[in-house]
N, CA, C and O atoms as CSV, one atom per row, in Angstrom:
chain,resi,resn,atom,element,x,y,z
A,1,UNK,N,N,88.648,-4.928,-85.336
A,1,UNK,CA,C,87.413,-5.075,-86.093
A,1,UNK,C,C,86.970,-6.530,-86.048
A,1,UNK,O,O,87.696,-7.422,-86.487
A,2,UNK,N,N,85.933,-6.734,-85.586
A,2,UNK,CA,C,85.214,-8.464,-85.733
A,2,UNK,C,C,84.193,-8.084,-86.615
A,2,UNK,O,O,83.727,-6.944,-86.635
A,3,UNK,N,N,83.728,-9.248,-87.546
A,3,UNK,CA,C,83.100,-9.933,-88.271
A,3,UNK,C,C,81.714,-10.707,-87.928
A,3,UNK,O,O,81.210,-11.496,-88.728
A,4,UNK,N,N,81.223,-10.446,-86.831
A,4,UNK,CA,C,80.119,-10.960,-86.446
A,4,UNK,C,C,79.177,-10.350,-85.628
A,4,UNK,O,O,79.858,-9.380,-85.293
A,5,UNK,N,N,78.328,-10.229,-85.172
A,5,UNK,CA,C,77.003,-9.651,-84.924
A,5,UNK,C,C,76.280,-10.795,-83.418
A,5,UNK,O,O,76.241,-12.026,-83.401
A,6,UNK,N,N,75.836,-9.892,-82.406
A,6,UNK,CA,C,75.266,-11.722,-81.287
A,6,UNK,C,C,73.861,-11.868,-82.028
A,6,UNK,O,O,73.268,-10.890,-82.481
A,7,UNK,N,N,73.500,-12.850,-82.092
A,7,UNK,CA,C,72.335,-13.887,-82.404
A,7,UNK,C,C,71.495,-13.919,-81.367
A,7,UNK,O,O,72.026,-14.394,-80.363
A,8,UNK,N,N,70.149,-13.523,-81.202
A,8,UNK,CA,C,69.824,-13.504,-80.235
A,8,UNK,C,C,69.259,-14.917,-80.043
A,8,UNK,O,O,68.833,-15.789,-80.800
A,9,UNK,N,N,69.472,-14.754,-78.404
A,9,UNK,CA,C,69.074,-16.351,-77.961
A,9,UNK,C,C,70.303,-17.452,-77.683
A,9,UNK,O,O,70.351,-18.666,-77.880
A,10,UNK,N,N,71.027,-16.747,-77.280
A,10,UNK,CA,C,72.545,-17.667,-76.378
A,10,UNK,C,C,73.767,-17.050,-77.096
A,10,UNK,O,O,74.015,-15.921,-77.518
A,11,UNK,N,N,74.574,-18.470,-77.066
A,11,UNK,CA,C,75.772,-17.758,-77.452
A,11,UNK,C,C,75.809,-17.708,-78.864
A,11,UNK,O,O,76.433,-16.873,-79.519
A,12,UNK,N,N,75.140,-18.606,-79.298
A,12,UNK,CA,C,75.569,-18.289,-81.463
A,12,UNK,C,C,75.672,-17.275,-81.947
A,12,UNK,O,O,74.806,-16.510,-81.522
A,13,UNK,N,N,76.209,-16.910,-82.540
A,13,UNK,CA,C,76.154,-15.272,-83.479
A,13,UNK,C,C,75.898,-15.521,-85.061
A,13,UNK,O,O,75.809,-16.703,-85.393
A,14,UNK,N,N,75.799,-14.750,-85.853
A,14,UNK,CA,C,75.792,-14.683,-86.890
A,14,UNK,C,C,76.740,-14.317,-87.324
A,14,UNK,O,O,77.030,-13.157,-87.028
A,15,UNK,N,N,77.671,-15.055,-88.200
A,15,UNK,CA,C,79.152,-14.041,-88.887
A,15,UNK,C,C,79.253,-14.237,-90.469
A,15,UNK,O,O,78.520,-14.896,-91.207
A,16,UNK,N,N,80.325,-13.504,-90.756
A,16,UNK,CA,C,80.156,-13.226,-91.843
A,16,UNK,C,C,81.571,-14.020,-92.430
A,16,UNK,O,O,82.687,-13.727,-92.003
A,17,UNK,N,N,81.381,-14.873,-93.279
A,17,UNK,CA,C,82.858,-15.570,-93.233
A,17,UNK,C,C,83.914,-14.766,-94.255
A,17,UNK,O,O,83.610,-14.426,-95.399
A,18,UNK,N,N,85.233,-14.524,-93.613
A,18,UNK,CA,C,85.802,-13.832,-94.190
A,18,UNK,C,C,86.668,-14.137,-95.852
A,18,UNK,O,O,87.727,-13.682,-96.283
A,19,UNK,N,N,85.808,-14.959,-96.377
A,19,UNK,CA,C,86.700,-15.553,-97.321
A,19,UNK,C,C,85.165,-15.348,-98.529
A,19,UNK,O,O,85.325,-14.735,-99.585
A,20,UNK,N,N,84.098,-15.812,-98.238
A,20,UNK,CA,C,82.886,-15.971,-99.423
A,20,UNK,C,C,82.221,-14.731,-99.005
A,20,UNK,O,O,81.564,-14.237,-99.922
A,21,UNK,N,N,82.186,-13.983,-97.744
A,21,UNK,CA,C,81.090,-13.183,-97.611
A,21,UNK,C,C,79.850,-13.729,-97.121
A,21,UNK,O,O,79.085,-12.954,-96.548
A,22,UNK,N,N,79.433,-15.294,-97.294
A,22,UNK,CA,C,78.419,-15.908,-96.920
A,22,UNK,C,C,77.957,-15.327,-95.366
A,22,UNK,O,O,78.811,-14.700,-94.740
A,23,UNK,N,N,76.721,-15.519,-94.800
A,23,UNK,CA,C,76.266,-15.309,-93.173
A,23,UNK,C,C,76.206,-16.956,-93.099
A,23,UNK,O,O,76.021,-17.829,-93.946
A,24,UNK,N,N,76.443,-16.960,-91.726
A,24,UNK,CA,C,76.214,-18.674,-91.365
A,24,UNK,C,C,76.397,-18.420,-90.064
A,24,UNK,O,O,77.143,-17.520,-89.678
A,25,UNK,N,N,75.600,-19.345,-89.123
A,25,UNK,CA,C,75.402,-19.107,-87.501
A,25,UNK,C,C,77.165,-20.256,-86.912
A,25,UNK,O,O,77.461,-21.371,-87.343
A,26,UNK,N,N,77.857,-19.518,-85.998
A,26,UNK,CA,C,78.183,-20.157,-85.542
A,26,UNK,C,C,78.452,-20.181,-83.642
A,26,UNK,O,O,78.680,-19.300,-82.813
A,27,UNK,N,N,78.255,-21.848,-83.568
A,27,UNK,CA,C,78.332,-22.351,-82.479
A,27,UNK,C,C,78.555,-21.914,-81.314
A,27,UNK,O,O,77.759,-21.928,-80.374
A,28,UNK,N,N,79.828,-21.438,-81.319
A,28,UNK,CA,C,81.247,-20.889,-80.373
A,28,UNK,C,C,81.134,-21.815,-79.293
A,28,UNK,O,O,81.284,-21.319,-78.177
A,29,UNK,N,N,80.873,-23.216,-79.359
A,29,UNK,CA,C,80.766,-24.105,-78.508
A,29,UNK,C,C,81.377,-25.644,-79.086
A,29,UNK,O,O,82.058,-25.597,-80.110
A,30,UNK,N,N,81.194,-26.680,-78.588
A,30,UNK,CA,C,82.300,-27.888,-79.034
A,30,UNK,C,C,80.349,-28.193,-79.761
A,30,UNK,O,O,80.259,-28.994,-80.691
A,31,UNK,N,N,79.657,-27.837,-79.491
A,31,UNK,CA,C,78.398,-28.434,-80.087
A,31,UNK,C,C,78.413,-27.838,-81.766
A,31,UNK,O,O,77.803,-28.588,-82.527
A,32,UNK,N,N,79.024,-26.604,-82.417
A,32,UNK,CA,C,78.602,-26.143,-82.935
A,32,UNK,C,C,79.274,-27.224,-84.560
A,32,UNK,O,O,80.128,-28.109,-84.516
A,33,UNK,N,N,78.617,-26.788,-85.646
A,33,UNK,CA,C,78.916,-27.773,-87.101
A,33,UNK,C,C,80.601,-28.292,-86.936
A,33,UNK,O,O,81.090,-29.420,-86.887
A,34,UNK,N,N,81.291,-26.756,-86.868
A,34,UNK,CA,C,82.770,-27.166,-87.245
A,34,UNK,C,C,83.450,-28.033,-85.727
A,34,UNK,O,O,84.676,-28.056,-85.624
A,35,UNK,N,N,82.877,-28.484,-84.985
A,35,UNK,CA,C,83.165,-29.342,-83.691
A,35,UNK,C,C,83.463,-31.179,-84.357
A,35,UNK,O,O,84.308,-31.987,-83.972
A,36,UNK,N,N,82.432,-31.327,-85.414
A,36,UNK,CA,C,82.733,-32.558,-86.075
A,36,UNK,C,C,83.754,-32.478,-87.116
A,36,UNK,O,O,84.365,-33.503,-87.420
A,37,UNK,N,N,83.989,-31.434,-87.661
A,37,UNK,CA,C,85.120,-31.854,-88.292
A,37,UNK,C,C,86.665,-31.955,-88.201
A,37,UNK,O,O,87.274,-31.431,-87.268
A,38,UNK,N,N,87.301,-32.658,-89.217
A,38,UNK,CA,C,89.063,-32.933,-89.124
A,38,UNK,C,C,89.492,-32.249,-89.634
A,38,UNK,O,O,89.352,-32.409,-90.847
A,39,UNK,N,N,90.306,-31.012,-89.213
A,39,UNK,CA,C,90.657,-29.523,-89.948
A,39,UNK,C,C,92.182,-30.277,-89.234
A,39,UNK,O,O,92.473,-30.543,-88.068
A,40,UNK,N,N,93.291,-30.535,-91.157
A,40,UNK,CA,C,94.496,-30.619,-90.613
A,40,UNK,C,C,95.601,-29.775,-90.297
A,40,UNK,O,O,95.793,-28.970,-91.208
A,41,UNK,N,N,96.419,-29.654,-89.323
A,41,UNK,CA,C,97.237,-28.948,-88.886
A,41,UNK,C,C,97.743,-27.584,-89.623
A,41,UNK,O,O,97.649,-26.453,-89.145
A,42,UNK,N,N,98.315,-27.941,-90.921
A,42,UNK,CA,C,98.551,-26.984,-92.027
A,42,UNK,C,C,97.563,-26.266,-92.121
A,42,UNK,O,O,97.874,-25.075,-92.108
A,43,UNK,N,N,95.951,-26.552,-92.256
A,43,UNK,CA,C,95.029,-25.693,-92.614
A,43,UNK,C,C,94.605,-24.976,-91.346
A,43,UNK,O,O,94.533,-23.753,-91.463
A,44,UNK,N,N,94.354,-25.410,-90.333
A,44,UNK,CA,C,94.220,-24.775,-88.815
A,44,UNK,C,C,95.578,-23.040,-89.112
A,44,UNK,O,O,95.454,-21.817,-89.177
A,45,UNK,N,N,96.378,-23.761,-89.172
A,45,UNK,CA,C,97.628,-22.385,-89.009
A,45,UNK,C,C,97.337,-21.655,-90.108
A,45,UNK,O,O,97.124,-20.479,-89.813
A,46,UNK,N,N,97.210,-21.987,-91.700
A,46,UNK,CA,C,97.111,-21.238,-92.389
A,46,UNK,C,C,95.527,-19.915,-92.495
A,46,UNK,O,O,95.517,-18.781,-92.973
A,47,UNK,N,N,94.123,-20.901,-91.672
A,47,UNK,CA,C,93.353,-19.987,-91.461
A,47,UNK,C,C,93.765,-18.870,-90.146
A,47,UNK,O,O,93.513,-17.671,-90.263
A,48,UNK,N,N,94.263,-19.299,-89.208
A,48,UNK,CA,C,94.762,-18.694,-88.264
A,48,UNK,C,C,95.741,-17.378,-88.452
A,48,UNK,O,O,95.595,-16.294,-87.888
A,49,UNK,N,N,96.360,-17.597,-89.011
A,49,UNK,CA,C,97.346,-16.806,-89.522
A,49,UNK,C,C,96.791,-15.555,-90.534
A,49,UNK,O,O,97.444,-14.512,-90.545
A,50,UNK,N,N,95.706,-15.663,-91.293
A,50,UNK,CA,C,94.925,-14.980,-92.304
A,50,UNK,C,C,93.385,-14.382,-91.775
A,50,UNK,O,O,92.904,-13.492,-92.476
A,51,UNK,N,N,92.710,-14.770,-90.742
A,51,UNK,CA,C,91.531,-14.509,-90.511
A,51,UNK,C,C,91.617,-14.532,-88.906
A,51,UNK,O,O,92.364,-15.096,-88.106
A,52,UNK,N,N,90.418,-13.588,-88.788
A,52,UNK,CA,C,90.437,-13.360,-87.178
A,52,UNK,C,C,89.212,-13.807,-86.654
A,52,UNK,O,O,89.001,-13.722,-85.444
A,53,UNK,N,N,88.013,-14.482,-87.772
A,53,UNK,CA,C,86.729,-15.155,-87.220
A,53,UNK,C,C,86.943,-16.371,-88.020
A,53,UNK,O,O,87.819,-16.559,-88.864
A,54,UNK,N,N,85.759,-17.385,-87.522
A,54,UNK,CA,C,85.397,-18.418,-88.206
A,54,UNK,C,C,85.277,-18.548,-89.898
A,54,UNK,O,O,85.381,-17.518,-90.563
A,55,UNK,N,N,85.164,-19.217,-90.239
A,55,UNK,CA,C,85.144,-19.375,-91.793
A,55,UNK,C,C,83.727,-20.314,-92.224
A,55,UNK,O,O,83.357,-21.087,-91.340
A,56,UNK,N,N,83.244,-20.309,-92.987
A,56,UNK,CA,C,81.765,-20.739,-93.251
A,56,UNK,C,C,82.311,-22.365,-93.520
A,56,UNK,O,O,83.485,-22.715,-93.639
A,57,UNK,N,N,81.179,-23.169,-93.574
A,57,UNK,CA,C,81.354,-24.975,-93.371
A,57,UNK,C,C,82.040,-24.934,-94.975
A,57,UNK,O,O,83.173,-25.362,-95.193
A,58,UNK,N,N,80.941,-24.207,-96.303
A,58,UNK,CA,C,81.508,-24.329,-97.099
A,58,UNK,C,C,83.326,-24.182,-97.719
A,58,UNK,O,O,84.023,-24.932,-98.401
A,59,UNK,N,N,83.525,-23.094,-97.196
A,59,UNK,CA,C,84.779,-22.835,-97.099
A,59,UNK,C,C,85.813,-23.698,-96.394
A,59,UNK,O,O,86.629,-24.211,-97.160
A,60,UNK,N,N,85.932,-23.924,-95.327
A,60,UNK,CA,C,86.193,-24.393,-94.535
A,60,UNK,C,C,86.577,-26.430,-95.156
A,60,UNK,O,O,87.650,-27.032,-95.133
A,61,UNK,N,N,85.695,-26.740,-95.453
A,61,UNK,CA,C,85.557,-27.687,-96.289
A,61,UNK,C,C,86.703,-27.905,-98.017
A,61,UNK,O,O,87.301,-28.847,-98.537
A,62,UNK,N,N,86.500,-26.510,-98.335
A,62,UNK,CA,C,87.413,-26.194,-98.887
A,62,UNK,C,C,88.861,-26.633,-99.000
A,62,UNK,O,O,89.471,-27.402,-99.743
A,63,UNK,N,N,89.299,-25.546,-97.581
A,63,UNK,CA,C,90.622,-25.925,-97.707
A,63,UNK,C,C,90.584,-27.235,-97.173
A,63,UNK,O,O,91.490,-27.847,-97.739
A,64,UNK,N,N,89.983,-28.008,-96.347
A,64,UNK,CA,C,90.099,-29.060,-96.462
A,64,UNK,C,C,90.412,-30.187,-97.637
A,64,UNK,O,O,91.312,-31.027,-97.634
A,65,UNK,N,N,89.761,-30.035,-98.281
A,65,UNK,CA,C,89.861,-30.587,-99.778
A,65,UNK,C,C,91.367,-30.643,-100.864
A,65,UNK,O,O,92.136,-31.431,-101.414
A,66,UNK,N,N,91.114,-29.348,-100.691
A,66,UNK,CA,C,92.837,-29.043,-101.276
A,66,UNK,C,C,93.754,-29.424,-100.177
A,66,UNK,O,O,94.899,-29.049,-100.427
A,67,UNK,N,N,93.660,-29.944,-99.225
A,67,UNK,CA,C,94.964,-30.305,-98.642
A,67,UNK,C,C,94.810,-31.652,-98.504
A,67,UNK,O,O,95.773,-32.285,-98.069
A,68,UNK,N,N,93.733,-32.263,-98.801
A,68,UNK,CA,C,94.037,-33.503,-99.580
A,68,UNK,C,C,93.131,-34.370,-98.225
A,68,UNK,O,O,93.190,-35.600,-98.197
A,69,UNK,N,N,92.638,-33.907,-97.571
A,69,UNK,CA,C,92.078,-34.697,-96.540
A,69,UNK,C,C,90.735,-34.640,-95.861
A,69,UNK,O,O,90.540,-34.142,-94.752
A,70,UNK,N,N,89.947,-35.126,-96.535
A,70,UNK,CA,C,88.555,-34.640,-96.708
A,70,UNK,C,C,88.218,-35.630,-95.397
A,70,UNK,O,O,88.616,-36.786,-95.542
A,71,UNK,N,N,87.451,-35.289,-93.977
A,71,UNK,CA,C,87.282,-36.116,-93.295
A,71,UNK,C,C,86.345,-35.423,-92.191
A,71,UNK,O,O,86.425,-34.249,-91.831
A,72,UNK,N,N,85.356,-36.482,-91.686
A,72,UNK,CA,C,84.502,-36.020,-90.631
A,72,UNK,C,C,84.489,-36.898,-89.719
A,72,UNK,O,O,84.354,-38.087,-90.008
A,73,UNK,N,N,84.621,-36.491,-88.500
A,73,UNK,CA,C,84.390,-37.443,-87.181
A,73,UNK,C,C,83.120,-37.871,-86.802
A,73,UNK,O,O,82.980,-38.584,-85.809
């Protein structure tokens, strides 16, 4: 089962993040929002491990936060 829908007009899709329910377009490219950010190791495995699509900026940001390392490239 995937979580997302194609977007018409390239590769972006629309998904549905599996944690808020929010819609938010993503990238699927090094161009796309989550390409700038510093997602640390612990949080990379722990979304990995729990979800099988992307996770919305808000979210995402999230666990960032709680793991103590709030950071953008």
């Amino acid at each position: 089962m995937t979580n997302f829908i194609e977007h018409k007009g390239g590769a972006e899709r629309i998904v549905t993040c599996p944690v808020c329910k929010e819609s938010f377009i993503c990238g699927l490219s090094s161009t796309c929002w989550c390409a700038n950010k510093k997602v640390p190791a612990e949080v990379k495995e722990y979304l990995a491990e729990r979800y099988e699509t992307c996770i919305c900026s808000t979210c995402l940001d999230r666990f960032i936060e709680q793991a103590g390392t709030v950071e953008t490239a």
